[in-house]
FIFIMI-800113 format. One record per residue (C-alpha): residue number from 0; residue in one letter; chain; y, x negated, z negated. Coordinates in steps of 0.25 Angstrom, whole numbers, always signed. Layout:
N
<site nr="NUM" rest="A" kette="A" y="Y" x="X" z="Z"/>
...
***
This chain:
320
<site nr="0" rest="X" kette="A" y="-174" x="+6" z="+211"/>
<site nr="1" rest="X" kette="A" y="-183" x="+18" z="+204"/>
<site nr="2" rest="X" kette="A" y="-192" x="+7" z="+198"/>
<site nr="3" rest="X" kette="A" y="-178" x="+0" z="+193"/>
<site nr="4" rest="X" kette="A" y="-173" x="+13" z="+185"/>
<site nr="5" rest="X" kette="A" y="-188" x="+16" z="+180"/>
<site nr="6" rest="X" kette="A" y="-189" x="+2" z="+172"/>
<site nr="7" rest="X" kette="A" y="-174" x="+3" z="+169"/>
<site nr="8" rest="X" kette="A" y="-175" x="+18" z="+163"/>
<site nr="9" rest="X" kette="A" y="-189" x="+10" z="+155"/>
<site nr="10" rest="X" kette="A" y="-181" x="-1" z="+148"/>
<site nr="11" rest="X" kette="A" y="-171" x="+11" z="+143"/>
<site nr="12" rest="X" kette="A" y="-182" x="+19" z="+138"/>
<site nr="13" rest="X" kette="A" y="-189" x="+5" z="+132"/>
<site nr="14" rest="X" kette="A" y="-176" x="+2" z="+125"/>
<site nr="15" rest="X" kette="A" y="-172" x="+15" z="+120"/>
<site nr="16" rest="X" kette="A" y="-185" x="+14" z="+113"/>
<site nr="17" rest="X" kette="A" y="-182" x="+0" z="+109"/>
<site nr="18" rest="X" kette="A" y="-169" x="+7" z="+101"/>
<site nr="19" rest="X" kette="A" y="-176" x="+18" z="+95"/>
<site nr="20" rest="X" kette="A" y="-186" x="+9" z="+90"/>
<site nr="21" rest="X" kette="A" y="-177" x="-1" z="+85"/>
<site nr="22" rest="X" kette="A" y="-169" x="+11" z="+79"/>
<site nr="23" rest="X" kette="A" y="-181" x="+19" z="+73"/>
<site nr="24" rest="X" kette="A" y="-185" x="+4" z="+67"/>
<site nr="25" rest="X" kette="A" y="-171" x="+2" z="+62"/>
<site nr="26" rest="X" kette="A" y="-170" x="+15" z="+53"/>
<site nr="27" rest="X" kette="A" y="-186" x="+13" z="+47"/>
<site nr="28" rest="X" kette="A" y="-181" x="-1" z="+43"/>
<site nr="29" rest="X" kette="A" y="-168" x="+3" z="+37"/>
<site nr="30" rest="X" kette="A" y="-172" x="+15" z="+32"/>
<site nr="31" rest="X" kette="A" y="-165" x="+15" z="+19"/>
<site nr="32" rest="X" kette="A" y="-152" x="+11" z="+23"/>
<site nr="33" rest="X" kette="A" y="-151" x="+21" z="+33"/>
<site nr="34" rest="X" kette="A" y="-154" x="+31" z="+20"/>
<site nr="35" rest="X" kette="A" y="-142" x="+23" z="+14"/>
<site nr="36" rest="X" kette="A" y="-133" x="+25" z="+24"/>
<site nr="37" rest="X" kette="A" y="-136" x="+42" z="+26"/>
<site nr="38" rest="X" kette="A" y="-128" x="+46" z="+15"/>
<site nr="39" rest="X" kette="A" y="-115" x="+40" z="+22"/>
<site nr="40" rest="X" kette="A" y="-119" x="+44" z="+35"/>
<site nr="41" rest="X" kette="A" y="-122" x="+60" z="+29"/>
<site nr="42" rest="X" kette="A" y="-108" x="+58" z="+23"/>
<site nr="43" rest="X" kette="A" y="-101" x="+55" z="+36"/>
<site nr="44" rest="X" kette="A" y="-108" x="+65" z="+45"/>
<site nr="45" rest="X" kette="A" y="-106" x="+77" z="+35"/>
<site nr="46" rest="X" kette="A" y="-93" x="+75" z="+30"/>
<site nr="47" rest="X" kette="A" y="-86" x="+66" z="+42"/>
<site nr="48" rest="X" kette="A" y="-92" x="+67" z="+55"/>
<site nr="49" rest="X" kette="A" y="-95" x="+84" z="+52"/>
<site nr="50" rest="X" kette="A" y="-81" x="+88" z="+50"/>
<site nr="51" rest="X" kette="A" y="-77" x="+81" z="+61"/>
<site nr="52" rest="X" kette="A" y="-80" x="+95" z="+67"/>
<site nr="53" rest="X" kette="A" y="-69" x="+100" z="+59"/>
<site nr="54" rest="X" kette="A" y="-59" x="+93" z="+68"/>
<site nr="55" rest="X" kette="A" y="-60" x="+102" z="+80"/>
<site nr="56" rest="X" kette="A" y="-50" x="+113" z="+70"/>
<site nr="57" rest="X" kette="A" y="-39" x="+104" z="+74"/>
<site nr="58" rest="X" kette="A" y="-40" x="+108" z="+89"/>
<site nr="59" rest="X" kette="A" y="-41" x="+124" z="+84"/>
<site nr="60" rest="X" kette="A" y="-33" x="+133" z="+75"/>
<site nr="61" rest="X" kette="A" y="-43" x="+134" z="+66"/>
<site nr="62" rest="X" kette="A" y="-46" x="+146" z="+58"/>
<site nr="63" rest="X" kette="A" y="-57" x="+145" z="+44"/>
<site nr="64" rest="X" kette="A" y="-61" x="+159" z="+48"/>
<site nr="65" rest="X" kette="A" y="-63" x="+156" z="+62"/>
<site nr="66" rest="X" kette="A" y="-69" x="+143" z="+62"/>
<site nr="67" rest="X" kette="A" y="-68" x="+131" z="+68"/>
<site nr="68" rest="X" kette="A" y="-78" x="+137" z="+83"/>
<site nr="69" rest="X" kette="A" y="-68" x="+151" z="+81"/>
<site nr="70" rest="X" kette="A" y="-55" x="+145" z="+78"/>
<site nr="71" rest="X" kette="A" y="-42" x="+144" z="+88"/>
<site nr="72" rest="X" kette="A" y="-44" x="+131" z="+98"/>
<site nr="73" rest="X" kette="A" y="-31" x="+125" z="+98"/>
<site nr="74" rest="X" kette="A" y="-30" x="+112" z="+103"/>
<site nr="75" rest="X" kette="A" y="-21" x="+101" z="+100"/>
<site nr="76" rest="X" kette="A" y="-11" x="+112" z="+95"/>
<site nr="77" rest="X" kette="A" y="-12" x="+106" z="+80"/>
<site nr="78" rest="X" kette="A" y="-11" x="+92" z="+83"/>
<site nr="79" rest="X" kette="A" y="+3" x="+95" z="+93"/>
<site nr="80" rest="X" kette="A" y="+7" x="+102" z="+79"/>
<site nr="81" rest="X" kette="A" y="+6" x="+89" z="+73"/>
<site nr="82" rest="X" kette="A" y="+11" x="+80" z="+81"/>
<site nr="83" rest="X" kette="A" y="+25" x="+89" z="+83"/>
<site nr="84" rest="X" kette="A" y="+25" x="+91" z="+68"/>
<site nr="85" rest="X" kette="A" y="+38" x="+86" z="+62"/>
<site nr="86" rest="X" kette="A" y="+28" x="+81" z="+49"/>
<site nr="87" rest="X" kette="A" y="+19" x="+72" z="+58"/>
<site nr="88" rest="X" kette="A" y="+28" x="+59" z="+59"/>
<site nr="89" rest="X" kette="A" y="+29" x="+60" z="+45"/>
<site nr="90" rest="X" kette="A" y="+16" x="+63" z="+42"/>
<site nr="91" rest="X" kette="A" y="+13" x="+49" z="+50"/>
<site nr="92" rest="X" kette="A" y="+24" x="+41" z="+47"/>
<site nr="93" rest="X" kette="A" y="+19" x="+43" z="+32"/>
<site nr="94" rest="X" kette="A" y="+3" x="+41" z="+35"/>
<site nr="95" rest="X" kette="A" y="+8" x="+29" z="+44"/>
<site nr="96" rest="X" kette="A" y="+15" x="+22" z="+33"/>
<site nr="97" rest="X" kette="A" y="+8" x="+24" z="+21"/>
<site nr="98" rest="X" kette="A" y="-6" x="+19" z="+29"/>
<site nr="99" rest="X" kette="A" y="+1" x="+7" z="+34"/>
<site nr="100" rest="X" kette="A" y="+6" x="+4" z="+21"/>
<site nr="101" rest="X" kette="A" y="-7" x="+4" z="+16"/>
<site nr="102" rest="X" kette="A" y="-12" x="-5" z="+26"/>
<site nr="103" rest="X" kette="A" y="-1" x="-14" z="+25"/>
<site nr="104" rest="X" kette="A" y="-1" x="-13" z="+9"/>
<site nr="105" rest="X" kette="A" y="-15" x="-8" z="+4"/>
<site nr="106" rest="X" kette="A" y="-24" x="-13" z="+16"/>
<site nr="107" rest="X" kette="A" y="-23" x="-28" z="+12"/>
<site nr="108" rest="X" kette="A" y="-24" x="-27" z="-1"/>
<site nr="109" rest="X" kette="A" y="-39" x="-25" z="-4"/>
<site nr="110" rest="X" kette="A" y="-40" x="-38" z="+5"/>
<site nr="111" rest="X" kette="A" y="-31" x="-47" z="-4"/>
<site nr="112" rest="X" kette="A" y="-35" x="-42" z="-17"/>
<site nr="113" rest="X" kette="A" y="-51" x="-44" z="-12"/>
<site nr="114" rest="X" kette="A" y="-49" x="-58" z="-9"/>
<site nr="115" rest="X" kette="A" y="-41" x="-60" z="-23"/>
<site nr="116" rest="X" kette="A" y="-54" x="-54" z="-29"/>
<site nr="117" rest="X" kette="A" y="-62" x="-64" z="-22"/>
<site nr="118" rest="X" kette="A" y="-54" x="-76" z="-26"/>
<site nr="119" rest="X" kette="A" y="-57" x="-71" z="-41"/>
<site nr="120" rest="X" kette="A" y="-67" x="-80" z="-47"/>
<site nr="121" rest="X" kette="A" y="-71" x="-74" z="-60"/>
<site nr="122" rest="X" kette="A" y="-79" x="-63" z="-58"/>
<site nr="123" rest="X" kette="A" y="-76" x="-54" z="-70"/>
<site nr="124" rest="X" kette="A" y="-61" x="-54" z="-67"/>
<site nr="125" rest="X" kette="A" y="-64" x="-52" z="-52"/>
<site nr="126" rest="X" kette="A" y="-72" x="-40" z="-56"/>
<site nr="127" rest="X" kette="A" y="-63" x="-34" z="-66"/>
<site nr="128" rest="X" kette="A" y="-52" x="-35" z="-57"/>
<site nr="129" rest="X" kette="A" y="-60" x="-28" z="-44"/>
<site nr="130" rest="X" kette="A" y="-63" x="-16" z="-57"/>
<site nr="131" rest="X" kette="A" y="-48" x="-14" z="-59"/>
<site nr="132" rest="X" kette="A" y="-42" x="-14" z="-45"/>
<site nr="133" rest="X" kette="A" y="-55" x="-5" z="-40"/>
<site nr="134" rest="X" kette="A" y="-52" x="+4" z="-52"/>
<site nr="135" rest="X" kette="A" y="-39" x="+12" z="-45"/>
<site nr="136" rest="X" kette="A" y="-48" x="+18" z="-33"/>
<site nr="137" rest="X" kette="A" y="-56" x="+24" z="-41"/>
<site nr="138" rest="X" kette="A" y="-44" x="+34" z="-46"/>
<site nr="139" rest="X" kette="A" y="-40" x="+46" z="-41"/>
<site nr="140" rest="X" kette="A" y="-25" x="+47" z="-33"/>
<site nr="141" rest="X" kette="A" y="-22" x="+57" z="-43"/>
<site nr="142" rest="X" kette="A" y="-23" x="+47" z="-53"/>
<site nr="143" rest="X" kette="A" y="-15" x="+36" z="-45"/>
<site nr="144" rest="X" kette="A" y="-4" x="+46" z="-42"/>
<site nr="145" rest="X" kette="A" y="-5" x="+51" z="-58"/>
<site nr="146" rest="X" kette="A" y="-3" x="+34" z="-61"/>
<site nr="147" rest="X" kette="A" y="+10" x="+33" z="-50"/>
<site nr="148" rest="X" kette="A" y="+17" x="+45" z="-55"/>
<site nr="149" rest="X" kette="A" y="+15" x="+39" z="-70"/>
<site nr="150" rest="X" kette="A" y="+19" x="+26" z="-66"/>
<site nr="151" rest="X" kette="A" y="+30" x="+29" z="-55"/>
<site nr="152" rest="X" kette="A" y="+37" x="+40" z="-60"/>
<site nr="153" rest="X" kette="A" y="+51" x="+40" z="-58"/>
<site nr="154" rest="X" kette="A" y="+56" x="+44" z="-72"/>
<site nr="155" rest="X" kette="A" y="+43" x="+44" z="-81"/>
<site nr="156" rest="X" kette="A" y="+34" x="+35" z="-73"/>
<site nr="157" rest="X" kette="A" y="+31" x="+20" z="-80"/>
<site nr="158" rest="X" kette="A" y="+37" x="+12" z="-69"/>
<site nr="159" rest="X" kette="A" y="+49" x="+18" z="-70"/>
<site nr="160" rest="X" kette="A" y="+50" x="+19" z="-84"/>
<site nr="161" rest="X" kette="A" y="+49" x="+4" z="-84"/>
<site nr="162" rest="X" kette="A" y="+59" x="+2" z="-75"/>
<site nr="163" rest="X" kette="A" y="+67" x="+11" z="-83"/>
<site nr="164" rest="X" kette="A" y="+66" x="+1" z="-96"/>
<site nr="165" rest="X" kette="A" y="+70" x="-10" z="-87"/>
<site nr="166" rest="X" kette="A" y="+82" x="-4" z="-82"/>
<site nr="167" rest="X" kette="A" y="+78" x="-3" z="-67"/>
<site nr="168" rest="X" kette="A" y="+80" x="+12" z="-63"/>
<site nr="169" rest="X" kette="A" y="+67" x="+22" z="-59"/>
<site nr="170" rest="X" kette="A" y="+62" x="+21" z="-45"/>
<site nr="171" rest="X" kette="A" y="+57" x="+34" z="-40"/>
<site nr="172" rest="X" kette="A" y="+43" x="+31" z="-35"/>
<site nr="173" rest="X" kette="A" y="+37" x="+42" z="-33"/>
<site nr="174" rest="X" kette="A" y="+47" x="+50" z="-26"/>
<site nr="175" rest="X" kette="A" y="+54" x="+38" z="-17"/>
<site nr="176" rest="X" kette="A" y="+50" x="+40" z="-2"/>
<site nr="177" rest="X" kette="A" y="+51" x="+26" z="+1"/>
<site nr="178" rest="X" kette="A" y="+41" x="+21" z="-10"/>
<site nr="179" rest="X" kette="A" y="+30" x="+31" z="-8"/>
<site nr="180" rest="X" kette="A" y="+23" x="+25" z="+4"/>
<site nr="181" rest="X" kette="A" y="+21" x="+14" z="-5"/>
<site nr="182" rest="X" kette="A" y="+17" x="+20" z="-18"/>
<site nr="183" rest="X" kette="A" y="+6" x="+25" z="-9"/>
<site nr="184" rest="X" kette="A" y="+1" x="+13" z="-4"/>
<site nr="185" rest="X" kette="A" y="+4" x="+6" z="-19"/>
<site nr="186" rest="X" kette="A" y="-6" x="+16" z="-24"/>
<site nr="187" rest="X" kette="A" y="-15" x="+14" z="-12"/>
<site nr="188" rest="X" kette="A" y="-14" x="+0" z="-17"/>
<site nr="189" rest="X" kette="A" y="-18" x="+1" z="-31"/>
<site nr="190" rest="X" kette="A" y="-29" x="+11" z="-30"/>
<site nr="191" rest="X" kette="A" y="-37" x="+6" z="-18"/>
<site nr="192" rest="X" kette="A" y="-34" x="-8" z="-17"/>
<site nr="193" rest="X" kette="A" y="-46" x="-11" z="-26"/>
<site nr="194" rest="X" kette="A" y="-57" x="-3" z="-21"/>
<site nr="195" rest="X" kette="A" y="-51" x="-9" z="-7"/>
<site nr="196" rest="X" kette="A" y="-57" x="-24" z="-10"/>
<site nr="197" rest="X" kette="A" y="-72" x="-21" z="-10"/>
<site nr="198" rest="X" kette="A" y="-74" x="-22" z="+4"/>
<site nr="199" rest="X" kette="A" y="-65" x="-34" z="+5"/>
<site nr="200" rest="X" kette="A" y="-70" x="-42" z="-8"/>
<site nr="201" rest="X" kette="A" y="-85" x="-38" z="+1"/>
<site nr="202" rest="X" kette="A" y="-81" x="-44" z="+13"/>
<site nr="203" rest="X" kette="A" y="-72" x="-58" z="+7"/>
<site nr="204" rest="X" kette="A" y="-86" x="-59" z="-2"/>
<site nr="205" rest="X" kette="A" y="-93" x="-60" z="+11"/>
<site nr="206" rest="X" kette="A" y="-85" x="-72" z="+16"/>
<site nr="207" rest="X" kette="A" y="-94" x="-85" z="+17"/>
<site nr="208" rest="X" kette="A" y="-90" x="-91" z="+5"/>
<site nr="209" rest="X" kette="A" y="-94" x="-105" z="+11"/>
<site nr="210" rest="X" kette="A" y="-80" x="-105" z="+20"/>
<site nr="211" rest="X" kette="A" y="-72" x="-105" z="+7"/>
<site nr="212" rest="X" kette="A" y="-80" x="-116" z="+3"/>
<site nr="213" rest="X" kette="A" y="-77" x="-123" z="+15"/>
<site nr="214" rest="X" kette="A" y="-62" x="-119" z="+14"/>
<site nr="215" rest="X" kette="A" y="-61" x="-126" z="+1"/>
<site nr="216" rest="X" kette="A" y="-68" x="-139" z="+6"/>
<site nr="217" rest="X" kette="A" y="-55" x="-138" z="+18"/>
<site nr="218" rest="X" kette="A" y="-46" x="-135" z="+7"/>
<site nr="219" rest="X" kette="A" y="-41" x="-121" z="+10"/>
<site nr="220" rest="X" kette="A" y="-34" x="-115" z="+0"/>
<site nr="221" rest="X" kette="A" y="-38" x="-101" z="-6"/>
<site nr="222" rest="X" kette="A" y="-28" x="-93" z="+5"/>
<site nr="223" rest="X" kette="A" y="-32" x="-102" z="+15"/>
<site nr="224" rest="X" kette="A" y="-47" x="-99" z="+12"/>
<site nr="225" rest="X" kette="A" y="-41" x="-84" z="+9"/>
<site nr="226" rest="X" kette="A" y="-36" x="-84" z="+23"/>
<site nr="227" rest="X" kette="A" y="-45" x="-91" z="+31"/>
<site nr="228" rest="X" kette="A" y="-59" x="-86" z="+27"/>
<site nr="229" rest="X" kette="A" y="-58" x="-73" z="+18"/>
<site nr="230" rest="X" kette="A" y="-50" x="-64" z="+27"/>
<site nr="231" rest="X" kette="A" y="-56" x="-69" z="+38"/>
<site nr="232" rest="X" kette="A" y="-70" x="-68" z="+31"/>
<site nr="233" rest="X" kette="A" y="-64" x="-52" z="+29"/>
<site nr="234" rest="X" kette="A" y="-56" x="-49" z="+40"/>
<site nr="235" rest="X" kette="A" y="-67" x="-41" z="+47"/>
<site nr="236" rest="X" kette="A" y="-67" x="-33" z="+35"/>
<site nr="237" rest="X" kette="A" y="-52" x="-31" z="+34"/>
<site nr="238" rest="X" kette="A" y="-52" x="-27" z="+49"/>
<site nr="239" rest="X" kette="A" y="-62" x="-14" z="+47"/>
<site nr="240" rest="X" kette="A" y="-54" x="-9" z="+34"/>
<site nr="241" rest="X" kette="A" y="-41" x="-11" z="+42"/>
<site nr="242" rest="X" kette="A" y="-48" x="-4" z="+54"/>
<site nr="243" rest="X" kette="A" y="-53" x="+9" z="+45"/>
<site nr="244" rest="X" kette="A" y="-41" x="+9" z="+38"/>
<site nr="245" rest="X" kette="A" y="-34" x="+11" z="+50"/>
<site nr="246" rest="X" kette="A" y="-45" x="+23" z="+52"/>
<site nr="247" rest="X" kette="A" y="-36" x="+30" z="+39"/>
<site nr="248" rest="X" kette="A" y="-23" x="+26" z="+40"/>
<site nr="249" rest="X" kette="A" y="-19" x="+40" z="+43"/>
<site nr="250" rest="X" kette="A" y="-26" x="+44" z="+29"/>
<site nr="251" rest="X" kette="A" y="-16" x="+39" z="+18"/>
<site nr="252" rest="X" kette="A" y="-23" x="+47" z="+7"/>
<site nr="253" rest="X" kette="A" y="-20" x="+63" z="+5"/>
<site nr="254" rest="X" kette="A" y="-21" x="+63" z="-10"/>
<site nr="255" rest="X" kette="A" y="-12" x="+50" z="-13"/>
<site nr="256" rest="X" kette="A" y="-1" x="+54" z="-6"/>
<site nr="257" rest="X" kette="A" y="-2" x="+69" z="-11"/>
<site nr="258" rest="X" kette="A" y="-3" x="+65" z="-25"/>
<site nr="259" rest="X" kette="A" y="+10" x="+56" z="-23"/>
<site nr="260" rest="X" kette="A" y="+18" x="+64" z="-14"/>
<site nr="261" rest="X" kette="A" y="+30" x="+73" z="-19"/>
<site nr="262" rest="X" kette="A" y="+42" x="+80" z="-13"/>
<site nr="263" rest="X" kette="A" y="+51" x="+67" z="-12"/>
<site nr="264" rest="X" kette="A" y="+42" x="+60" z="-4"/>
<site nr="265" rest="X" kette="A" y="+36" x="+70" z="+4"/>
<site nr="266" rest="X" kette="A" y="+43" x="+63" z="+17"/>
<site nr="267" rest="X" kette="A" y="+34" x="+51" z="+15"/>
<site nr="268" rest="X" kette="A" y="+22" x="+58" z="+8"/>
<site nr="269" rest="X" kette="A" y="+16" x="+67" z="+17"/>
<site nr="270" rest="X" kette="A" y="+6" x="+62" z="+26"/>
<site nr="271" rest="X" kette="A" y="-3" x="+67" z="+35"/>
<site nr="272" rest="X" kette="A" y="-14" x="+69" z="+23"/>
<site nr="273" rest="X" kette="A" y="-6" x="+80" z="+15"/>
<site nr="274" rest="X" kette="A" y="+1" x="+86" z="+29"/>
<site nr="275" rest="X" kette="A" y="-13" x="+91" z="+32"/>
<site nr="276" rest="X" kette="A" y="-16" x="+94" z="+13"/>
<site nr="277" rest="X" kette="A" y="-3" x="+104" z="+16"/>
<site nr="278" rest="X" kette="A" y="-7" x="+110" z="+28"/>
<site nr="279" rest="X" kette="A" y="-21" x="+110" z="+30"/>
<site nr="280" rest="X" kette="A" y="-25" x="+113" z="+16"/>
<site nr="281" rest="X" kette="A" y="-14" x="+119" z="+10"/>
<site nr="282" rest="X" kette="A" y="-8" x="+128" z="+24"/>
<site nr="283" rest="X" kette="A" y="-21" x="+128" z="+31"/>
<site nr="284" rest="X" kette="A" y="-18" x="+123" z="+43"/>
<site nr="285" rest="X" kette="A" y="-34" x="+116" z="+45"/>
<site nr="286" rest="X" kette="A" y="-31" x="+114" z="+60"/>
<site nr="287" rest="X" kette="A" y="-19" x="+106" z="+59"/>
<site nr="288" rest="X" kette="A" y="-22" x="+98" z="+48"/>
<site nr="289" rest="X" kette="A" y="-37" x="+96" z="+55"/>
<site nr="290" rest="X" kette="A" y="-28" x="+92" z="+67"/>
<site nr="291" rest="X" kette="A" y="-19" x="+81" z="+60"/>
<site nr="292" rest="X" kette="A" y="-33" x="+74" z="+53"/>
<site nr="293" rest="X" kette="A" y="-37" x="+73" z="+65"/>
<site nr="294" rest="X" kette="A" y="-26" x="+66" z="+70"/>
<site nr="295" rest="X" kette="A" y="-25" x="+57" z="+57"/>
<site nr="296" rest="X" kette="A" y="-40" x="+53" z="+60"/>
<site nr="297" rest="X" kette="A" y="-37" x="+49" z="+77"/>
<site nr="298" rest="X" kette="A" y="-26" x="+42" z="+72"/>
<site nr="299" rest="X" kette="A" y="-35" x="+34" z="+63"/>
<site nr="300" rest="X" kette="A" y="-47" x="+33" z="+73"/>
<site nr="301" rest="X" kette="A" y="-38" x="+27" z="+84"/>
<site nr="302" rest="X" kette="A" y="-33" x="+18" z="+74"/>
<site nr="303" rest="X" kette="A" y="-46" x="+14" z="+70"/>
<site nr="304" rest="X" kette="A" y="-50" x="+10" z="+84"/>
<site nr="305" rest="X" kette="A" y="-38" x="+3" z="+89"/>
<site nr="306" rest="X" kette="A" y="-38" x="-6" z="+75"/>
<site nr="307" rest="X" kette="A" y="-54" x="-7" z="+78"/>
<site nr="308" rest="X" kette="A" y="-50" x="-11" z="+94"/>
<site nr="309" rest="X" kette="A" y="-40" x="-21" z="+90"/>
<site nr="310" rest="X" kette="A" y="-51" x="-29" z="+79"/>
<site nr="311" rest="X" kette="A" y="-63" x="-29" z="+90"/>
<site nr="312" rest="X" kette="A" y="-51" x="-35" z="+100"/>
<site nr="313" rest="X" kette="A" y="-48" x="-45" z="+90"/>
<site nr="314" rest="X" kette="A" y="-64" x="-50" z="+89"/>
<site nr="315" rest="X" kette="A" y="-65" x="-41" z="+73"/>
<site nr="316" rest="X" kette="A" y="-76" x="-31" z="+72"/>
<site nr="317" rest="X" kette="A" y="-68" x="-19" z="+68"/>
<site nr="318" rest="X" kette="A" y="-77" x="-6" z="+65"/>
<site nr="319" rest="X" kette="A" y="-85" x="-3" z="+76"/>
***
């Protein structure tokens, strides 16, 4: 039995060295992309993983003077707050709904218009037209709400004033309750729709182009060779941005919503984004606010990994 745990605990040490080897062989040969990829990996350690410490304030009442090793251990006394706050089913029900309209709305829309962009032929219409819909993401959210108070203003916007000249009486925008989830995702829409078709015109352009070809010879029509090879040639992709989508939905943009918010539709306005503005930078309250971003990002993480345990059980790769 000794001589049996002697070889055993040999073959371990052989192919731990085995591993190292292969390791130590691995880095010399890629060397330069391993350089490539320290600048993301700095990024995430310094200003992802690090102040992940941070997060322990939420379980303290914590104090700038005192620090985070001196301040007042409190358990889950901000998180019981929360949850019997009168504010958080709205708060939630508002996230919820704006997020799900996104990905009911704004999710699929990158997917369609990339296939639309690949079914264009000439190659300098296609490119101007990626130039114009790319455009909007690169403009601030202050500038897209200074463009939706001058179009949809009730009484001096250009909309209204149109519908003025025709007789149809002003709709108030801006300051309906029941339109502003929309206007959101609208905007949503319009700015980042664009930008969203890079990664999927990537993936439909990696589609064996031969299966068209033999699509044709069957007589498949442009849906049919639409629906029967390019989003199946791209639904891994679709999966994983679904998947980290998901890993957000709690995040609905702070600077959007503030810049669009106002007193009439403050019911449906505030979400969890500018609960923690007014009271974790404006009142000070960092523990609180700590202890509701913290719940925001469980929320996201258990999402993540129930969308991710469904994918793998239905035989896609999902993200790990």
């Amino acid at each position: 039995m000794e001589t049996v745990s002697t070889v055993t605990s040999s073959a371990k040490v052989i192919e731990k060295k085995k591993k190292r080897s292969k390791l130590y062989a691995d880095l010399k040969r890629d060397k330069f992309l391993y350089l490539l990829m320290l600048p993301g990996i700095l990024f995430f350690i310094i200003f992802k993983f690090i102040p992940m410490w941070g997060i322990i304030i939420s379980f303290q009442e914590y104090s700038p003077y005192q620090g985070i090793l001196n301040s007042e251990w409190v358990g889950l006394t901000h998180f019981e707050r929360f949850f019997t706050n009168p504010d958080f089913l709205i708060l939630f029900r508002n996230t919820m709904m704006i997020s799900l309209l996104n990905l009911v709305f704004f999710f699929p829309l990158p997917i369609l218009l990339a296939i639309l962009l690949n079914e264009v032929r000439s190659k300098v219409f296609k490119r101007s037209i990626q130039s114009i819909v790319y455009l909007p993401h690169f403009l601030s959210w202050v500038i897209i709400a200074g463009i939706s108070f001058l179009l949809l203003a009730e009484s001096t916007g250009i909309i209204n004033l149109l519908l003025e000249k025709l007789g149809v009486k002003s709709f108030d925008f801006l300051t309906n309750e029941s339109t502003f989830w929309y206007l959101l995702v609208g905007q949503n829409m319009w700015k980042e729709t664009g930008w969203g078709t890079i990664i999927f015109l990537a993936a439909v352009a990696g589609v064996n182009p031969q299966l068209y070809e033999a699509a044709k010879i069957d007589g498949a029509s442009k849906l049919r060779q639409i629906w029967h090879i390019t989003l199946p040639g791209i639904k891994n992709v679709i999966i994983v941005l679904f998947i980290l989508r998901l890993g957000s939905i709690m995040d609905v943009g702070f600077e959007q919503v503030f810049l669009m918010a106002n007193g009439a539709v403050s019911n449906v306005a505030d979400v969890f984004e500018t609960y923690v503005y007014r009271n974790g930078i404006q009142s000070g309250q960092f523990s609180y606010t700590t202890a509701v971003g913290l719940f925001k990002s469980i929320i996201g993480l258990v999402l993540v990994v129930i969308a991710n345990w469904f994918a793998k059980r239905f035989g896609e790769e999902g993200i790990y």
